[in-house]
Rosetta silent file (secondary structure, phi, psi, omega in degrees, C-alpha in Angstrom):
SEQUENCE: XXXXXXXXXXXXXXXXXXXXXXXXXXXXXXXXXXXXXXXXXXXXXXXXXXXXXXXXXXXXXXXXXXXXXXXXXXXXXXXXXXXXXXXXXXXXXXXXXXXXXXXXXXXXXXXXXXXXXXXXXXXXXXXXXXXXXXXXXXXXXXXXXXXXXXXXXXXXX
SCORE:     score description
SCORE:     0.000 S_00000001
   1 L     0.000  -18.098 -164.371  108.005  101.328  219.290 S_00000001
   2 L   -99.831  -22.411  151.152  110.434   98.178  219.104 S_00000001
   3 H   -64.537  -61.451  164.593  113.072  100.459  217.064 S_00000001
   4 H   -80.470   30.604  168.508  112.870  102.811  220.021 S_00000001
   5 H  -113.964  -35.467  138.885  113.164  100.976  222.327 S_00000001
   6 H    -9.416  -73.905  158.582  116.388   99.161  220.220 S_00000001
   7 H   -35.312  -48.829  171.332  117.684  102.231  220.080 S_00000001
   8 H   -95.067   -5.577  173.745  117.509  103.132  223.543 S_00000001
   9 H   -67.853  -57.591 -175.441  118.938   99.922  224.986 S_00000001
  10 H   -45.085  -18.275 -164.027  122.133  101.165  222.405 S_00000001
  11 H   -94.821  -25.715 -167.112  122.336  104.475  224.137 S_00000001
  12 H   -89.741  -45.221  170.085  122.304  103.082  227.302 S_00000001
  13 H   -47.119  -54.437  165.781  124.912  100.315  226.417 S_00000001
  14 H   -31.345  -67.356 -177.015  127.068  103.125  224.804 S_00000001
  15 H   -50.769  -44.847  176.893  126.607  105.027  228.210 S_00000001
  16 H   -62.911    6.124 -163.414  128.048  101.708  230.687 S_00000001
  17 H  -108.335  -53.110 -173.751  130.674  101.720  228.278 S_00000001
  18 H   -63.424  -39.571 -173.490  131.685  105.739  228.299 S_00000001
  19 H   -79.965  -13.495  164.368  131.247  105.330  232.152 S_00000001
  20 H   -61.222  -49.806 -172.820  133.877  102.534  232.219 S_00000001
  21 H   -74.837  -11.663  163.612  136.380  104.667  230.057 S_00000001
  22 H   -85.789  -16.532  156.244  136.176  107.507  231.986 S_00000001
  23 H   -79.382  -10.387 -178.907  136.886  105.908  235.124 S_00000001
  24 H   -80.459  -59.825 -177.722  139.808  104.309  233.232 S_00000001
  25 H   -66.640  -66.842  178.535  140.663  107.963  231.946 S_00000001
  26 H   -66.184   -7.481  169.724  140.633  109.707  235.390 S_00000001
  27 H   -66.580  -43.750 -170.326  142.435  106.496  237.084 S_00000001
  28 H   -70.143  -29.503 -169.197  145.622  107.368  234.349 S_00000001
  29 H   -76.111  -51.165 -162.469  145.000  111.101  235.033 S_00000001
  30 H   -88.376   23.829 -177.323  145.655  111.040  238.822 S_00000001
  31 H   -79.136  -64.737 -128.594  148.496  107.894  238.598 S_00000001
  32 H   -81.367  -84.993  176.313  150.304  110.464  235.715 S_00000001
  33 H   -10.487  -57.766 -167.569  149.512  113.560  238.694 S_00000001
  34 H   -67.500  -39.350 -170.028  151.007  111.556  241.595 S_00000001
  35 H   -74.027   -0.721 -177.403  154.023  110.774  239.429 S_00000001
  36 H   -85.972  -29.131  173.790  154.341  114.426  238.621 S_00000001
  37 L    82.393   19.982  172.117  154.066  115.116  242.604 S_00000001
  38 L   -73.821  155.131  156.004  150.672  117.277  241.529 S_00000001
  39 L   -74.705  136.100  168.620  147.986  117.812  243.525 S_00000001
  40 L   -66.480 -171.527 -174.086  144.657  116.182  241.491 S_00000001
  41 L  -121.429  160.413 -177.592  142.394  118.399  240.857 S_00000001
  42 L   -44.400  153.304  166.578  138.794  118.054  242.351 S_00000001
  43 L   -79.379  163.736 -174.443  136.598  115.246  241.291 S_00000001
  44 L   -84.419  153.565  168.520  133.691  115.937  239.166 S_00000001
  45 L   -46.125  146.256 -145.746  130.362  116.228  240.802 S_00000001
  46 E  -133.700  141.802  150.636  128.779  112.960  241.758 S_00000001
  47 L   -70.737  161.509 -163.779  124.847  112.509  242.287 S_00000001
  48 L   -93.088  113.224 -175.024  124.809  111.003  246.133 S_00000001
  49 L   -36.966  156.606  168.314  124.897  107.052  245.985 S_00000001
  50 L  -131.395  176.814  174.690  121.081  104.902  246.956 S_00000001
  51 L   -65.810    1.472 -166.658  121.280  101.643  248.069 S_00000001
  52 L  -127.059  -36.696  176.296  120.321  100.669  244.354 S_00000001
  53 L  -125.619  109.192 -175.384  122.417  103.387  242.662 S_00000001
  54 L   -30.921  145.785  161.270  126.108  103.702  242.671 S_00000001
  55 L   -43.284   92.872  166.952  127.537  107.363  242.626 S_00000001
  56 L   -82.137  106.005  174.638  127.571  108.987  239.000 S_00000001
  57 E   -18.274  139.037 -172.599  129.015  111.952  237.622 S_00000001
  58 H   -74.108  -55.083 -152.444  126.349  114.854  237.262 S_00000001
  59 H   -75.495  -22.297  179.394  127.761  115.310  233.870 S_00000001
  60 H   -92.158    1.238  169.216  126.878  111.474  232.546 S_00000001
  61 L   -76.437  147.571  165.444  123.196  111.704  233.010 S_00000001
  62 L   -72.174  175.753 -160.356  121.387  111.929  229.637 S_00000001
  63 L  -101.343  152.870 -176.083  119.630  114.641  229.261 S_00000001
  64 L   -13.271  128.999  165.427  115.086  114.399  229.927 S_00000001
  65 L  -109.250 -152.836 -157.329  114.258  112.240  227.779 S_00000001
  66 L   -60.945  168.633 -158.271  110.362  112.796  226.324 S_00000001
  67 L    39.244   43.056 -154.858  107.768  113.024  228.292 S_00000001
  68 L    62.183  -49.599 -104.865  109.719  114.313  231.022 S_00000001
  69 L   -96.600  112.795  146.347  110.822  110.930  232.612 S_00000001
  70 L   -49.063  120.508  157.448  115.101  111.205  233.199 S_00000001
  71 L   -44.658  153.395 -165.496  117.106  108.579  231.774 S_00000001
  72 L   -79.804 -176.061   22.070  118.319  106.339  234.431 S_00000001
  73 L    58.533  143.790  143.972  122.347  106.562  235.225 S_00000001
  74 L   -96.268  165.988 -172.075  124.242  103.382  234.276 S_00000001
  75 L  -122.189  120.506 -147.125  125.739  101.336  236.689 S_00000001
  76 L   -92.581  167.916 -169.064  129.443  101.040  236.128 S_00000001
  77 L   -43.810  138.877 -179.656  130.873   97.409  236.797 S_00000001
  78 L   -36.740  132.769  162.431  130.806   95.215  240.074 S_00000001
  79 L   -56.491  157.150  173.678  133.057   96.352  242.541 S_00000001
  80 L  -138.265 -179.015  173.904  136.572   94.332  243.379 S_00000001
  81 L   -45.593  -18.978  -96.800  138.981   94.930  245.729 S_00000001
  82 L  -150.359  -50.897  172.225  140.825   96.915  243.743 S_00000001
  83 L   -46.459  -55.723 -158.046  138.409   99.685  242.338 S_00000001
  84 L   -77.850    8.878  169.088  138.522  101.871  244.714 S_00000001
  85 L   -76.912  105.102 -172.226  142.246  102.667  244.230 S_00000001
  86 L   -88.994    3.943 -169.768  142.932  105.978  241.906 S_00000001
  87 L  -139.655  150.321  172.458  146.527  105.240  241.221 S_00000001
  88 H   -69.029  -38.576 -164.737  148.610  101.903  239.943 S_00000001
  89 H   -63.630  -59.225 -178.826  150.901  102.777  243.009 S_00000001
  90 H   -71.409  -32.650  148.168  148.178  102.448  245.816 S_00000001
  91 H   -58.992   -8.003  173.972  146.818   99.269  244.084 S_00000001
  92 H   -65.007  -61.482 -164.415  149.985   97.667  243.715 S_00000001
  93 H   -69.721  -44.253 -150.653  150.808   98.700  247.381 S_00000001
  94 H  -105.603  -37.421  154.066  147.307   96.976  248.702 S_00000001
  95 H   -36.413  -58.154 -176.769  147.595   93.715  246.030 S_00000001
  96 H   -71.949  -24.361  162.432  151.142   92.838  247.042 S_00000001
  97 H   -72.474  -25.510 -168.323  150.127   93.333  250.441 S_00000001
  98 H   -87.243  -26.283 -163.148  146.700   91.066  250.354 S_00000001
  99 H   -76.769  -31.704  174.685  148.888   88.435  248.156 S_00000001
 100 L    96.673  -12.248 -170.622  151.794   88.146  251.212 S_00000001
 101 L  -133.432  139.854  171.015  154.488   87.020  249.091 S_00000001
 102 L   -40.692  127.511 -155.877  156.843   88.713  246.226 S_00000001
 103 L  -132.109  165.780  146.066  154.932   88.934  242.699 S_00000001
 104 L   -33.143 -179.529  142.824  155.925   90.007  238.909 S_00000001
 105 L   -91.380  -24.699  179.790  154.826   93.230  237.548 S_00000001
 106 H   -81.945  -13.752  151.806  152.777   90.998  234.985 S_00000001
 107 H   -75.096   -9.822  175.792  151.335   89.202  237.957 S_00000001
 108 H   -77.016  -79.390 -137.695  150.452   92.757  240.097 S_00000001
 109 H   -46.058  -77.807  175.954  148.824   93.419  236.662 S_00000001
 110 H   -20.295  -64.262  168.634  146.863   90.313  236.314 S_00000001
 111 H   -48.687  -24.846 -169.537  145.753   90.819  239.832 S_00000001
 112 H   -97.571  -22.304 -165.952  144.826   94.265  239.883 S_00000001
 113 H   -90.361  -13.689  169.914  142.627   94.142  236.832 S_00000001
 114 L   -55.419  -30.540 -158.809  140.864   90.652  238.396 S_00000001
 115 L  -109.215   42.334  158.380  140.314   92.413  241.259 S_00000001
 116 L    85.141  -11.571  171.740  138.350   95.317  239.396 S_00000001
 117 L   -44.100  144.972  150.409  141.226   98.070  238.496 S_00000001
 118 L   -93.365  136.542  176.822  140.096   99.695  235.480 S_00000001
 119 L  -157.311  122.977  169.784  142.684  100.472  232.665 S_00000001
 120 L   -90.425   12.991  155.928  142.801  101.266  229.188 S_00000001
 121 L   -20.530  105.806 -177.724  146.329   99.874  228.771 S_00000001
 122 L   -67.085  -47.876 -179.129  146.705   97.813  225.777 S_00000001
 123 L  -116.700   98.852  174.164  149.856   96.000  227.761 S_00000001
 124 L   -56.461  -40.038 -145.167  148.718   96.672  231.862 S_00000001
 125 H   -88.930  -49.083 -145.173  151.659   94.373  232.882 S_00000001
 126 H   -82.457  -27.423  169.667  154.245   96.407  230.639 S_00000001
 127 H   -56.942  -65.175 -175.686  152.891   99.632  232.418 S_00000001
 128 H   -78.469   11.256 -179.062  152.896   98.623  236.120 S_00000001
 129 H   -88.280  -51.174 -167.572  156.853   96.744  235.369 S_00000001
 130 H   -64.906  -20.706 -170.643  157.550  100.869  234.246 S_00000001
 131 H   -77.226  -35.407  156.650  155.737  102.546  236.910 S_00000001
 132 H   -89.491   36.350  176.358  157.603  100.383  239.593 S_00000001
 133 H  -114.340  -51.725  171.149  160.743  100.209  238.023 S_00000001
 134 H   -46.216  -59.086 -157.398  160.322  104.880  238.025 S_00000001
 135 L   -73.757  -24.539 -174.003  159.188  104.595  241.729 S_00000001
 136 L   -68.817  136.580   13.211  162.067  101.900  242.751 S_00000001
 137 L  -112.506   -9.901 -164.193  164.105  102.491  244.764 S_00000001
 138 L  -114.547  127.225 -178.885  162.903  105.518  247.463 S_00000001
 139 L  -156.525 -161.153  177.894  159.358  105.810  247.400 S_00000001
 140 L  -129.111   14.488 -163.554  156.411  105.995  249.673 S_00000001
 141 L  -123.728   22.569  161.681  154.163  103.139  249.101 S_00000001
 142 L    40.471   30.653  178.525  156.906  101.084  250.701 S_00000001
 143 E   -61.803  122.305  146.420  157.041   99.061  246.926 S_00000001
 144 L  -139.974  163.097  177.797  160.760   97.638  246.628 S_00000001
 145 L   -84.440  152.772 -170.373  162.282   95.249  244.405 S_00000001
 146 L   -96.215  168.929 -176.674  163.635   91.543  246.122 S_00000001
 147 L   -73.220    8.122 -169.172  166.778   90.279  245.210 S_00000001
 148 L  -121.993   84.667 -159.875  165.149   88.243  242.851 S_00000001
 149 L   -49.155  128.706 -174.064  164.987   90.328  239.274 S_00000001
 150 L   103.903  -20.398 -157.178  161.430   91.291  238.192 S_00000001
 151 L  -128.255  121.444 -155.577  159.646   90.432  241.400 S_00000001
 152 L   -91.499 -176.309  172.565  158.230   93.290  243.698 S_00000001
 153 L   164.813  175.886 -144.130  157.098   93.139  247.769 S_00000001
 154 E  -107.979  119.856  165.307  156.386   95.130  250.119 S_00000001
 155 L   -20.587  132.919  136.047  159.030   97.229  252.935 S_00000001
 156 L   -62.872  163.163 -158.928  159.048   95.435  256.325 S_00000001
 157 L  -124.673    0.000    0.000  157.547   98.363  258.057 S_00000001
């Protein structure tokens, strides 16, 4: 029994891990949509959040395992500020607003993944300098660059 149960801790590790990169993978999918001016396309079906267990895609439960009993869901990482943001643009937009002052694109980066963005970017910072350097100068997330090269802030509105 202590090899399956080995065994099933790996599957389950394996699973928090697939459910990080796929939240990683549909965060790139709608950013790469909005800059395309697409509509996303629906989200995948979610089991309905408990007070114990976060919302999961229908499609990441395992499937019964023996004796009937359903593998549990994994529970994808602690929320930050940050997570709940499906695009680099609207996290950008609500980090440079929470910090109050003009930042870097390698400091938006820094910031967005402390505060829980997921991304499988090998260089995050080198990403969000192109994606607001593409959106600069007319945009809608009221992003603009300061007179001071490299360092972003927010429209007066």
């Amino acid at each position: 029994m202590k090899k399956v149960t080995e065994v099933l801790e790996g599957l389950r590790e394996e699973q928090r891990r697939l459910v990080v990169e796929l939240s990683g993978v549909e965060r790139a999918i709608a950013a790469l949509e909005e800059v395309l001016g697409n509509a996303p396309p629906a989200a995948p079906e979610r089991l309905p959040a408990t007070a114990s267990q976060p919302s999961v895609p229908r499609t990441l439960l395992a499937a019964p395992a023996p004796h009937g009993s359903p593998v549990a869901p994994v529970a994808p990482p602690p929320p930050g500020p940050y997570t709940r943001y499906s695009g680099v643009y609207e996290a950008a937009e609500a980090y440079l607003r929470d910090a109050g002052e003009p930042k870097t694109a390698k400091e938006i980066a820094a910031g967005l993944r402390a505060g829980g963005f997921v991304t499988r970017a090998q260089n995050f910072s080198a990403t969000v300098r192109t994606m607001l350097q593409r959106l600069y100068p007319n945009n809608e997330y009221g992003i603009q660059q300061t007179e001071t090269p490299g360092h972003w802030t927010l429209r007066s509105r």
